[in-house]
C-alpha positions in Angstrom: 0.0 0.0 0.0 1.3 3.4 -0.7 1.8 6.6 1.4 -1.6 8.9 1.4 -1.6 12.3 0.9 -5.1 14.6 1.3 -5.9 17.1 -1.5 -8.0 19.7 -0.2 -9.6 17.1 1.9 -9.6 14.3 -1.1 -7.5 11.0 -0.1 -5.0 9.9 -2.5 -2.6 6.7 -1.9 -3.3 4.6 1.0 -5.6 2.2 -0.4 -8.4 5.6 -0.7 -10.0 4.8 -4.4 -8.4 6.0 -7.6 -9.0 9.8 -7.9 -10.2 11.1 -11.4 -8.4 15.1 -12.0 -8.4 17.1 -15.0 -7.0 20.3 -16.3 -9.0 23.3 -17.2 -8.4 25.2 -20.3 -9.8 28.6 -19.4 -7.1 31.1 -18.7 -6.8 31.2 -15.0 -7.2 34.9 -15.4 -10.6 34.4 -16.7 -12.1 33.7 -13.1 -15.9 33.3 -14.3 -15.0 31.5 -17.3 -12.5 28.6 -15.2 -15.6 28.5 -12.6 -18.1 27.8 -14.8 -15.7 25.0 -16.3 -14.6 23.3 -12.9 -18.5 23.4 -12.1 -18.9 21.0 -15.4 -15.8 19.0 -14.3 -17.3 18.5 -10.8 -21.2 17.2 -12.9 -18.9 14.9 -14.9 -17.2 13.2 -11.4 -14.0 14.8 -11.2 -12.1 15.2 -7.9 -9.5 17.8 -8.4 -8.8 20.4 -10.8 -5.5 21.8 -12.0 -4.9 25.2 -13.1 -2.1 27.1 -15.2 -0.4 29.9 -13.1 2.4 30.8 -15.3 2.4 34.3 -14.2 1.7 36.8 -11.1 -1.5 37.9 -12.5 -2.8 33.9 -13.2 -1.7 33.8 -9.3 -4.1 36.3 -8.6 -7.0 35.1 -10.6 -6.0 31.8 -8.9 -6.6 32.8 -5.9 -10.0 34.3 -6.7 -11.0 31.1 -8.0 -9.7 29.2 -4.9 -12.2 31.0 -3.2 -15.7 29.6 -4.5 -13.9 26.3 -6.3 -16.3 23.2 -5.5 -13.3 21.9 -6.2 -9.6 21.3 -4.9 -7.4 23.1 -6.8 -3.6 21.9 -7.9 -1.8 25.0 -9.3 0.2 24.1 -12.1 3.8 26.0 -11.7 7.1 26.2 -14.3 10.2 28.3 -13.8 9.2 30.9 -11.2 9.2 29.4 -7.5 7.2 33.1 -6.6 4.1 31.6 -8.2 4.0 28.6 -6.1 4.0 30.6 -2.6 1.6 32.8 -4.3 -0.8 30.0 -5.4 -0.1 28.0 -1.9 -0.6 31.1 -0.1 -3.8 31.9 -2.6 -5.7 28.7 -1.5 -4.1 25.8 -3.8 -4.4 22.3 -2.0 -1.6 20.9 -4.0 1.6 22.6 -5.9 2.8 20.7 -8.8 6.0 21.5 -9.5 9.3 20.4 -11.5 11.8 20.6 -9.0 14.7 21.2 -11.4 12.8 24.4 -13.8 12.4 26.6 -10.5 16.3 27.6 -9.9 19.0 26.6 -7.2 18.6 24.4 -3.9 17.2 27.5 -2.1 14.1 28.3 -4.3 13.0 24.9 -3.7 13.5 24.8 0.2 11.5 28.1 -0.7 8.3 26.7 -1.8 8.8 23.8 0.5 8.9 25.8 3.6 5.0 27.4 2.6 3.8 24.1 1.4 5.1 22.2 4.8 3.8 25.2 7.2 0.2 25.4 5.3 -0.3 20.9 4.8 -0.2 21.1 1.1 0.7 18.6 -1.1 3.3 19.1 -3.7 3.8 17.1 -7.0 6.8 16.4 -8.9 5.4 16.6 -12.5 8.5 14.4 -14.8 7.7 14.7 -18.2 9.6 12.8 -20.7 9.5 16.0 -23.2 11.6 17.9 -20.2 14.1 16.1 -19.0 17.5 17.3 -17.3 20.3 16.9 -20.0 22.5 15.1 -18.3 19.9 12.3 -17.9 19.0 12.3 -22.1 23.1 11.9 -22.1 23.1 9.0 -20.0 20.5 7.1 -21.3 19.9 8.8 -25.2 16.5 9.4 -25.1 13.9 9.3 -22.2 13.5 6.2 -21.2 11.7 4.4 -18.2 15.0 4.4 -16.2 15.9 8.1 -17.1 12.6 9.0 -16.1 12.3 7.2 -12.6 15.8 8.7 -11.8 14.4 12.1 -12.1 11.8 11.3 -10.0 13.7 10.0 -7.7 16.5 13.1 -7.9 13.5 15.4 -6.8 12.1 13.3 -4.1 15.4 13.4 -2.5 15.6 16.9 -2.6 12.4 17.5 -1.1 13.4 15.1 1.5 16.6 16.9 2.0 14.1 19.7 3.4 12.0 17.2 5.4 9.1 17.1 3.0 7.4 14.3 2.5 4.0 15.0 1.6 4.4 14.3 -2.0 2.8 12.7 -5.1 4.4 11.2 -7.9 3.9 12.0 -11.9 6.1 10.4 -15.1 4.4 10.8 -18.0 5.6 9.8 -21.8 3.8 10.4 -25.1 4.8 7.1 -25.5 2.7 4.2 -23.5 5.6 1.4 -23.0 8.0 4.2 -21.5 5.0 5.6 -19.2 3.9 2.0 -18.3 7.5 0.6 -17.7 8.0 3.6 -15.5 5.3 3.6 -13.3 6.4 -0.2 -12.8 9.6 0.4 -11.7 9.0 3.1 -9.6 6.8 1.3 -7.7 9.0 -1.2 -7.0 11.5 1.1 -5.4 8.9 3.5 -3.6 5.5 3.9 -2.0 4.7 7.6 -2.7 1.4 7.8 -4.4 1.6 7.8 -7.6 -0.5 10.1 -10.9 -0.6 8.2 -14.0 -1.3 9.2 -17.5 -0.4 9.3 -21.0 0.8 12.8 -22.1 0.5 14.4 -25.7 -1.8 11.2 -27.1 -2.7 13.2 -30.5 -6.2 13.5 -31.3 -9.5 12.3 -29.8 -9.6 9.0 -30.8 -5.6 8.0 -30.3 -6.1 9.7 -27.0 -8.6 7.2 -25.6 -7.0 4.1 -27.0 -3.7 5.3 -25.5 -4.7 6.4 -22.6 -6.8 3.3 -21.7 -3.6 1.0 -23.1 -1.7 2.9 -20.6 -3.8 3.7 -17.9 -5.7 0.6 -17.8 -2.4 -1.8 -17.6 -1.1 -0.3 -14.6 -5.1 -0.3 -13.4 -5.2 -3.8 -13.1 -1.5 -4.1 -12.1 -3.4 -2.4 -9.1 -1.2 0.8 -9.6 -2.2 4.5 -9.8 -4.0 6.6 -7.4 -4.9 9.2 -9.0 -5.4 9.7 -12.9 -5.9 12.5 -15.8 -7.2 11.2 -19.2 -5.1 13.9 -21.3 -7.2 14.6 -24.6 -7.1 17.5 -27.0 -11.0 18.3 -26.6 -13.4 19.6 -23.3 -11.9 18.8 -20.2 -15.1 17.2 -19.3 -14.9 14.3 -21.8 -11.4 14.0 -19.6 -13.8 13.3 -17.3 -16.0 10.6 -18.8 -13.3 8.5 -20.5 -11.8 8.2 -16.8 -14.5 7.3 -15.2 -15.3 4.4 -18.3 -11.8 3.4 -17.8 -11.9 3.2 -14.0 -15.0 0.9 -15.1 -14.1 -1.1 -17.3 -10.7 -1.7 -14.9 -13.6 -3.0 -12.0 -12.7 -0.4 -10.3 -15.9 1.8 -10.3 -19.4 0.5 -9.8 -20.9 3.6 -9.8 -22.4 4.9 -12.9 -24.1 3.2 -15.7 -22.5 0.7 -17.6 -23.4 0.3 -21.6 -22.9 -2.6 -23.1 -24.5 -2.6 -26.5 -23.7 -5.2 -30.0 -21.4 -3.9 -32.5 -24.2 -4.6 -35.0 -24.4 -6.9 -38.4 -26.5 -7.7 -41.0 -29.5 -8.8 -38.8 -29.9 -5.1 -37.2 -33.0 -3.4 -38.8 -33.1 0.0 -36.4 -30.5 2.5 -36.6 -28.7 0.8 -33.3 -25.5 3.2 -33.5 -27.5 6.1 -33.2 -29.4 4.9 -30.7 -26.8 3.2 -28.0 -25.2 7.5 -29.0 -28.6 8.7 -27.4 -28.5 6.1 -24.5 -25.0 7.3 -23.7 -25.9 10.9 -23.9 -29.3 11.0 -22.1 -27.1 8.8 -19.0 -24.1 10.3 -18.5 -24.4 11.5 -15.2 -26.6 8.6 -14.2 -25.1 7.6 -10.9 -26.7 4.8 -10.9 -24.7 1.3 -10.6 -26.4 -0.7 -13.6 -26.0 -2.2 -16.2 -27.6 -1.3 -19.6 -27.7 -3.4 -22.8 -29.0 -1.9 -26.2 -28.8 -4.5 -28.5 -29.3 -5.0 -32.5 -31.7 -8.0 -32.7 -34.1 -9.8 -30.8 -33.0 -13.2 -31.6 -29.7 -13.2 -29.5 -29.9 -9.5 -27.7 -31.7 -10.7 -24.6 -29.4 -14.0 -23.9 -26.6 -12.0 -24.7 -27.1 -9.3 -22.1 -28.3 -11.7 -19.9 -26.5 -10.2 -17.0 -27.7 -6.6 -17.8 -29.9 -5.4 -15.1 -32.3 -3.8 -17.9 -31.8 -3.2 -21.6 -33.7 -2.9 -25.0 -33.0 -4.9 -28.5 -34.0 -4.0 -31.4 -36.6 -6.4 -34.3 -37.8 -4.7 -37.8 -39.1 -1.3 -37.3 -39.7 -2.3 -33.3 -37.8 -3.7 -30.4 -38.3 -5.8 -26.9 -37.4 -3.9 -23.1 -36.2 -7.1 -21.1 -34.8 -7.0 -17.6 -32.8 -9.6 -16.6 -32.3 -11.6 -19.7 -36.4 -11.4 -19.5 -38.6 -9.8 -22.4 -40.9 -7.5 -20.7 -42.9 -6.0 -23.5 -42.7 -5.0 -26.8 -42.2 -1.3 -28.3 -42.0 0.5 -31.5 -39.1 2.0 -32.5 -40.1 5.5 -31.5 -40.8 4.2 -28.4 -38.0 2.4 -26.7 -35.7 4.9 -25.9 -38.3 6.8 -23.8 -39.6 3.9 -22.2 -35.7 2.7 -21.4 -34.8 6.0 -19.6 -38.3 6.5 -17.8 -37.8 2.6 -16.0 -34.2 3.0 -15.2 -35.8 6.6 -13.9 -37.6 4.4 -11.6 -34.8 1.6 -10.6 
């Protein structure tokens, strides 16, 4: 079991569950604009927001979003060690930092000494795209090994000042490196660890990426926390962690679709209907399990184990529960009929 750390009052490490976190995209000087977003990433299910605060006056709109966040709030630092004490001392409940981008030995005591006399978390962010040069010497490119020695060549330091209050972030654009680092890392070391795949490209690379990479170190049982990095809304950072947390078992909250990937026995338009399903429960917080299926021959015995679900015939379908037909429907009429039962679960 790994060390635990508390984020604003959220448990990470320590056997606590997997926390989801995203990153806004709103200029953090745009204070209405990065509420309004962390008030969709809070609908969505996630549990900590990280902001930008790559100058003084991003510190100050930081602050004045710390101040009605519904969320904890990790302030995202580079280069200038002043804007972590001024985000720490603005309300952040975590500082991610790269310990090696903020200046000498005493800049980092620096920040260390605020985070340590207010309990706030810091995390060392390693990022294969940023590593020291001396480590892309050693090893000739970023590797697993070059990035777990970073890591490691930060937590001492912090250690050096008596902090140990820290999470743990290696992330690659490449899923073998990210996986094999997070493996060997946790091997060595019990400090709670962020996982994620950086940089994935577009939407559709991001997901499969992201739930190779993700997902493996899931079910090796390691992660504690997790950002789905995609080039689109932070809140559909939100939903492809939570389907990933599960589909890993590690979830039972929230609907679970399971729905055919149709052939040529389908006669209703199933794809846009299992799109409407997934839109219209989103934020269903209910633990079931749904099945929309393509035919009526095999949907039912199929998604036997589905606690409800709806299959499609010519021009009609059948609502069963259970693996049990319970009546049969038009077209036009399934979909409202499926939402207004599992209304009533």
């Amino acid at each position: 079991m790994t060390r635990q750390i508390n984020v604003g009052g959220v448990k990470i490490g320590g056997g606590a569950p997997v926390v989801i976190q995203s990153m806004l995209n709103t200029r953090t000087t745009d204070v209405a604009g990065s509420l309004d977003q962390i008030k969709r990433l809070k609908t969505a299910g996630c549990q900590i927001a990280r902001l930008a605060v790559p100058d003084m006056e991003a510190a100050a709109g930081f602050r004045e979003i710390a101040k009605d966040s519904p969320l904890p709030l990790v302030a995202d630092i580079h280069f200038d060690y002043r804007l972590a004490i001024a985000a720490a001392e603005g309300g952040a409940a975590k500082i991610r930092i790269n310990p090696g981008n903020i200046g000498g030995e005493d800049r980092v005591q620096a920040v260390v000494d605020v985070c340590k006399s207010r309990h706030i978390p810091i995390r060392i962010g390693v990022n294969g795209g940023s590593l020291d040069k001396k480590l892309l010497e050693k090893y000739g490119h970023p590797t697993a090994e070059a990035l777990v020695e970073s890591a490691f060549s930060h937590l001492e330091l912090l250690e050096k000042y008596g902090f140990y209050d820290t999470c743990v972030s290696m992330k690659s654009s490449t899923v073998p490196t990210m996986v094999a680092a997070a493996r060997l890392f946790r091997e060595k070391c019990d400090y709670p660890l962020h996982i994620g795949v950086t940089e994935t490209g577009p939407v559709r690379m991001g997901l499969i990426k992201s739930a190779m990479g993700i997902g493996a170190l899931l079910l090796d049982g390691i992660g504690d926390t997790l950002r789905v990095s995609l080039t689109d809304d932070p809140v559909e950072e939100v939903y492809a962690a939570r389907d990933i947390l599960k589909a890993a078992g590690l979830r039972k909250d929230g609907v679970n679709i399971i729905s055919c990937p149709t052939c040529g026995r389908t006669r209703i338009d199933l794809i846009g209907l299992v799109r409407q399903v997934d839109e219209a429960l989103k934020n269903c917080e209910k633990p079931i399990t749904v099945a929309v299926m393509g035919c009526v021959v095999n949907g039912p015995g199929e998604a036997r184990e589905a606690d409800i679900g709806i299959a499609g015939g010519d021009g009609c379908g059948l609502l069963f529960e259970h693996g049990e037909p319970v009546c049969k429907l038009s077209y036009e009429e399934l979909l409202p009929e499926l939402l207004r039962r599992i209304d009533a679960l």
